[in-house]
N, C-alpha and C positions, 0 to 999 in steps of 0.2 A: 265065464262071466260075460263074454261078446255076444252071445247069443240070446243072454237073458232078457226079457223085456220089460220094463217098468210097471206095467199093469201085470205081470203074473208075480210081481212081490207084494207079499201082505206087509202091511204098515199102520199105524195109530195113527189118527186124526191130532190135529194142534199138538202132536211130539215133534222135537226135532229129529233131524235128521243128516248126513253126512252124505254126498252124494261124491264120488269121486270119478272123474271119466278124462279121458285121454291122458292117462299116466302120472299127471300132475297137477290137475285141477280141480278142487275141490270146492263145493256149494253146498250151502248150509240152508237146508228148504225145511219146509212145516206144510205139510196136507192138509186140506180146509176144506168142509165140504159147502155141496151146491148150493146148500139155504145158508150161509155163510153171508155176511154183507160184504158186498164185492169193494166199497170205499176204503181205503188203506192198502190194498196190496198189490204191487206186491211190498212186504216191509222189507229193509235193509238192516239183516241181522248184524253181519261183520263185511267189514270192504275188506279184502285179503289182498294183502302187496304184492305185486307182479312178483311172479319168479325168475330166475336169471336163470338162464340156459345153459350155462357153466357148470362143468362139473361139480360138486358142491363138496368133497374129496381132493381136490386138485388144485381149483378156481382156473384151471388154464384150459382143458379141451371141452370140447363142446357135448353136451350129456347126449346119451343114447339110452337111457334105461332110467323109469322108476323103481323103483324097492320099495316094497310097504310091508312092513310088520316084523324089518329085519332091527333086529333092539341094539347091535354092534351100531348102526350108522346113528344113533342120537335123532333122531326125528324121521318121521315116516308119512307121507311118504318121502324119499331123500332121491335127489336126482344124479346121479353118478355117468361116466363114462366107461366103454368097456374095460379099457388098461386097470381104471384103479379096482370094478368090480371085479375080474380076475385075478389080480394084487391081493385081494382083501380072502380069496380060498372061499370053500363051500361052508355057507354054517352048518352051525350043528342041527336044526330043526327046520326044514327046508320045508314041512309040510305051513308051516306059521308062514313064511314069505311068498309073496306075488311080483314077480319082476315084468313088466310091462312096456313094449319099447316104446321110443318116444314119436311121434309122428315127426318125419324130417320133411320139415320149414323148405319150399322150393326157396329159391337162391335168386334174385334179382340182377341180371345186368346188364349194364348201362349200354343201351344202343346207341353206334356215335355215327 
């Protein structure tokens, strides 16, 4: 899916859609076309609340990995770290999950 490019997927016009990219962020778009009136958009379907970087399994180490379509974790995509996705063993249908690493945030610090 990295190499995919957005104009070689087919899509409906004014259907929603799910866009999801960098492991855990997700956007909710609608394709409009050119004779479209350009007034109103872009429109703000859903404001989606920051995600916390935290293990989402743990609450204490810091996530390295999305999972998405794995139905053991209660929401998908779900942001885990390695210990607890190692913890948790292989599911049974591995061809349904996508695990995705998380891009790592450089680190800031303070020059004194």
């Amino acid at each position: 899916m990295l190499e995919v490019k957005l104009s070689s997927l087919s899509a409906r016009l004014h259907k929603p859609y799910t866009l999801l990219h960098s492991g855990n962020c997700e956007h909710f778009i609608v394709l409009r076309h050119p004779s479209d009136p350009v007034s109103g958009y872009p429109q703000i379907l859903q404001v989606t609340p920051p995600i916390s970087t935290l293990c989402r399994a743990c609450h204490k180490v810091p996530a390295v990995l999305s999972v998405v379509g794995d139905i053991r974790l209660g929401e998908s995509p779900c942001i885990l770290c390695g210990p607890c996705w190692d913890a948790m063993g292989l599911p049974v249908d591995t061809e349904a999950i996508t695990t995705i690493p998380l891009p790592v945030l450089p680190t800031v610090t303070p020059q004194i």
